[in-house]
N, C-alpha and C positions, 0 to 999 in steps of 0.2 A: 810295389815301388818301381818307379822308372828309373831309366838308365841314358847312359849319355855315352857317347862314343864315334870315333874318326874313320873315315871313308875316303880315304887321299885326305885332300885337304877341308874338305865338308864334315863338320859334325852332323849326326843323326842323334834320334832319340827314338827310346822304346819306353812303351806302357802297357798296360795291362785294363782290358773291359771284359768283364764276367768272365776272365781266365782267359783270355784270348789275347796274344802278344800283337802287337802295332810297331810296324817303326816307320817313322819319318824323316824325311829330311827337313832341317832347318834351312837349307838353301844359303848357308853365311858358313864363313870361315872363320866365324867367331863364336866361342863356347859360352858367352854368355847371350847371344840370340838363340842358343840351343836352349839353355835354362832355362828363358823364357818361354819358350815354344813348351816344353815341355812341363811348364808350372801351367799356362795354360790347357793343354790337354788333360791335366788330371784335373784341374778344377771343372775344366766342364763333365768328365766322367763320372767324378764327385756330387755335381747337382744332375746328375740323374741324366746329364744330354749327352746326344750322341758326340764325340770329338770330331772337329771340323774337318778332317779328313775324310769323313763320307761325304761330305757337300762339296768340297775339292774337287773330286774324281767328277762329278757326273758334268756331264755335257749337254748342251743346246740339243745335238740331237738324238741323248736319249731321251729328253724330257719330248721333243717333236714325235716320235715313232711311237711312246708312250699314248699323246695327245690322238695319233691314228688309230692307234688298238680302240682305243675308250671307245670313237666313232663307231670304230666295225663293231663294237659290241654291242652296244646300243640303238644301232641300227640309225642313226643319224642322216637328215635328209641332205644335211649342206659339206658334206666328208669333201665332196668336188673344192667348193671355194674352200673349205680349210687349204688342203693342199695347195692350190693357189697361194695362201696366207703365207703357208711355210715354206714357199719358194722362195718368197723375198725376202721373209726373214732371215733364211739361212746365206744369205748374203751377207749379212752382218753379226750375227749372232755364231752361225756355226761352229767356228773353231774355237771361241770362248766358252769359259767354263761356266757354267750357272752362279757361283760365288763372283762374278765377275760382269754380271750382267743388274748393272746399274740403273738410275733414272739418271744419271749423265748420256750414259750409252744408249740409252733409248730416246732422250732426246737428241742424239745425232743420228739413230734411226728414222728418226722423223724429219728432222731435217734433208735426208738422204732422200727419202719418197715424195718430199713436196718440191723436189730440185728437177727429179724425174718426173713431175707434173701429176702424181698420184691424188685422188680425189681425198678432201677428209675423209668420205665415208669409208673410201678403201682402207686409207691408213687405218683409222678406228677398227675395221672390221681386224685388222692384222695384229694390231693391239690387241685386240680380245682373244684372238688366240692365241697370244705369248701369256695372258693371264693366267686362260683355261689350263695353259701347260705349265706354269710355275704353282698354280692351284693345286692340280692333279699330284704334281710332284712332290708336294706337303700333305698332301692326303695320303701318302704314298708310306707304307708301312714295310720297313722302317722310312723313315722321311728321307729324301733326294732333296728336299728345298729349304734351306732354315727360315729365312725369312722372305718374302712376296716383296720388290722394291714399290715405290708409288709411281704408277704406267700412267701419266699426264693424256686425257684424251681430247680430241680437235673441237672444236665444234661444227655443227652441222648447218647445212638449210640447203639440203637436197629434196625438200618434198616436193614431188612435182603436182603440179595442179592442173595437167591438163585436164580436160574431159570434149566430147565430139555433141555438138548438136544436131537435131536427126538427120537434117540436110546433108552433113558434112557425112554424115558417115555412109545414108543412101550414095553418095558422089564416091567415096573411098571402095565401097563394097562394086560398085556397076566397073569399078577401074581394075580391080582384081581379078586375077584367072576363076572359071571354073569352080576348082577344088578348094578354093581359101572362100570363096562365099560362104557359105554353110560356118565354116569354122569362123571367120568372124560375126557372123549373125549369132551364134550362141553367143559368144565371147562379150558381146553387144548387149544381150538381155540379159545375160545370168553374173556377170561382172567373175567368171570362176578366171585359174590365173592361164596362164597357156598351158602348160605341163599337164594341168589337170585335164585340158580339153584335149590336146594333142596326144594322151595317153587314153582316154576312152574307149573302153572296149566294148561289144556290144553286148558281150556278157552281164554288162554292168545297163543295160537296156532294155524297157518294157514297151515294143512296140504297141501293145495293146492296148496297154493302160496310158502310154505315154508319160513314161518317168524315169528318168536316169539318176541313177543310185551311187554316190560315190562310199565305199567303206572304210571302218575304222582304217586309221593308216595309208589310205592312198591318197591322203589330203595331209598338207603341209601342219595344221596344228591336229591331225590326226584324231578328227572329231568325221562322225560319219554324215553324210545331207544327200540330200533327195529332193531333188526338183521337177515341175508339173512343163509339159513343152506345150505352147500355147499353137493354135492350127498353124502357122508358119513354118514355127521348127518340128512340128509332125512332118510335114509335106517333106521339110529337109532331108530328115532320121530316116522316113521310109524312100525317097528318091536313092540314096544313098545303097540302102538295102538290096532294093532292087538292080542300083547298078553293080555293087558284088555279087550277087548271084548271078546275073547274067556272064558278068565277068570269067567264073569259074574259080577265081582266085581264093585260098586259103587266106586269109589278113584277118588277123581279130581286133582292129582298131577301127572306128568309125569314120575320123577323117582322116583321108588318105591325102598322098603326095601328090605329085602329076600325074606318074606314070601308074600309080594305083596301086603299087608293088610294097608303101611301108608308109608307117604317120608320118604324119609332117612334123618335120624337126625346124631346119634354119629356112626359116619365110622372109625374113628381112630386108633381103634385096629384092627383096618382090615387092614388099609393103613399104618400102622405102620409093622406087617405082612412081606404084599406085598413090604413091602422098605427093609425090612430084608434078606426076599428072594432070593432080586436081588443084592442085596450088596451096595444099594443107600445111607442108615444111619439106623438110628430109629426112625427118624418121629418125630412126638409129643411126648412131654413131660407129658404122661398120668399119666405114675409113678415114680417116684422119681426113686425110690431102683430098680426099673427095667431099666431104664436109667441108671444110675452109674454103670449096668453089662452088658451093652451093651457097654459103653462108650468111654473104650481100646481097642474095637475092630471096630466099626463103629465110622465115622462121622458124626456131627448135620444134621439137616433133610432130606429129606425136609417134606414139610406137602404142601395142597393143594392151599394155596395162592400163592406156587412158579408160582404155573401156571400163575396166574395174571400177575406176569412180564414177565414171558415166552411169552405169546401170544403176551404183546405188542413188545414186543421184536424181534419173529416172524415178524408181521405185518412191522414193522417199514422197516425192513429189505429185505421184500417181495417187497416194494415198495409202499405200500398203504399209501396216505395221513399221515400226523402227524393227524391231523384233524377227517380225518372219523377213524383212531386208537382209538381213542380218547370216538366217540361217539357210535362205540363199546364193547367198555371195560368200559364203562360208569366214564372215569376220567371228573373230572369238570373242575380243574385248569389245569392247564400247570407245575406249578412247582411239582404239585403230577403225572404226567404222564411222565418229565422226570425223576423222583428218579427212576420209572420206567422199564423205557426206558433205562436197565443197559450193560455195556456189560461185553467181558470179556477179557481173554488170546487172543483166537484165534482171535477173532474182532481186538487187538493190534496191533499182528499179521498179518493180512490182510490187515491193518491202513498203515504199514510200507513198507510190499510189495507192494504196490496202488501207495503211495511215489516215494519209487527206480524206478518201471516203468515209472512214471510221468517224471522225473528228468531223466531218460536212453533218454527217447524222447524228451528231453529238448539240449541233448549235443550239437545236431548243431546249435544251436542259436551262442553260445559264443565258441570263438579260446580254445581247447587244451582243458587238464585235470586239476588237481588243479598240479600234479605231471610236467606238461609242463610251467604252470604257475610260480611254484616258481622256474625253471632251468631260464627263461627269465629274474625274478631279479635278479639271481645271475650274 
């Protein structure tokens, strides 16, 4: 049985779960919002739930630190942009209580981030992470979450479609230093993402056979692939080789920075540069204010993932397999390797003349033209 009783001028109220005393405040100086509060508590302890005072206490950011353990447990490749997620989150969310985290409150989260010029896809990607953590925190034994509210998501149409025709990309690569040759010529034929290439170790290389091996787990859907280096990028892989050793230098990565000393990491204002150069656009979006004075005079990118549809693009069209495209550009699904698998004008283009010829060599099947056709109805 519960009990009801005064604290200054605040009623409280106690109860009893599996022998373990609770007391609450009713937050009112009135004895029957206590009665209330307390008819409620026993009836939820009576159908078997936990009393709303465990969902009370817990906070935005235990459910957050929660959301990081999972990561590090799991060994999760995107922990970086989580973190990001939960930065801006806790902007809005932190000092609220999980029972208080609404789809009202989330739709002024969203209006918060779109004020600050935040992309749908970022917001969406931010959303997913408050999911993941109101998820996590109902899966959570005993449960931190009663119920999940409904998180309204943006709509999208960020897929970009660039891709580089050989021209364009022979002009981009003669415009680039030295050390980023090589790394965009892979980049170019094997559509792999940069991280994969900028991390390549030579460990993971068969000068002999010419084959570079990525393993389970060093690839994003963590599926293992192996691909054949055609006489260009041999010439590459052992130039390279050759220049470390000569070097003397310890580095177990294949393509190196300028100075030779670690991979390449941030190339952007380099390949933004070289795109300038050649009059391709401006690249990445490094800087604001330097983008907006590029902006009337060049067009948006490209940046180095075009490559990724370029090569499947390439391949598809070379004749090789959907298939083995596939298992060298290391796509998983089908429907991420046709978004793609994009084309363009000229492909339309070629679509239609394919057509006309098909149809010119069709004409002797059937009497006349459409032109002979409608002189007979008449």
């Amino acid at each position: 049985m519960g009990s009801i009783y005064k604290r200054g001028n605040i009623y409280w109220i106690k109860y009893y779960r599996s022998g373990k005393p609770f007391r609450e405040s009713s937050e009112s100086k009135k004895e029957s919002d206590a009665k209330r509060l307390l008819r409620k508590r026993e009836g939820e302890i009576s159908g078997g739930k936990l009393p709303g005072i465990y969902f009370e206490k817990v906070g935005f950011e235990e459910l957050a630190e929660d959301h990081l353990i999972d990561f590090q447990i799991n060994h999760k490749k995107t922990i970086k942009r989580t973190k990001n997620s939960i930065k801006h989150l806790r902007k809005v969310f932190e000092p609220v209580r999980v029972v208080d985290i609404t789809t009202d409150r989330i739709r002024k989260y969203i209006k918060i981030r779109i004020e600050e010029g935040a992309a749908n896809a970022t917001i969406n990607r931010e959303l997913s992470a408050l999911k993941r953590m109101l998820r996590l925190g109902a899966e959570h034994e005993p449960p931190k979450v009663r119920r999940i509210p409904k998180i309204p998501m943006l709509d999208e149409n960020n897929v970009r479609k660039g891709y580089f025709e050989h021209g364009q990309f022979l002009a981009l690569r003669d415009a680039l230093p030295y050390y980023l040759k090589g790394f965009v010529t892979f980049a170019y034929k094997n559509g792999w993402r940069d991280t994969e290439i900028s991390t390549l170790r030579w460990s993971q290389v068969d000068l002999n056979q010419g084959i570079v091996r990525l393993e389970p787990g060093e690839t994003k859907n963590d599926d293992s692939r192996t691909v054949y280096l055609d006489d260009e990028l041999k010439e590459v892989f052992n130039q390279k080789w050759e220049n470390l050793k000569k070097s003397g230098k310890v580095v177990p990565y294949v393509f190196l920075n300028a100075t030779g000393s670690d991979r390449i990491r941030d190339f952007r204002k380099t390949w933004n540069k070289a795109c300038r150069d050649t009059g391709l656009g401006y690249g990445y979006r490094v800087n604001k204010k330097y983008v907006n004075q590029w902006r009337e005079k060049l067009s948006a990118g490209p940046i180095l993932h075009d490559f990724r549809r370029t090569a499947v693009r390439n391949m598809v069209r070379a004749g090789i397999p959907e298939r083995v495209a596939m298992m060298i550009s290391g796509h998983k699904t089908r429907s991420v390797f046709e978004r793609y698998n994009i084309g363009n004008d000229q492909d339309l283009k070629q679509a239609a003349q394919r057509q006309a010829a098909y149809l010119d060599s069709q004409k002797g099947t059937i009497s006349g033209t459409i032109t002979d056709l409608n002189q007979k109805r008449g």
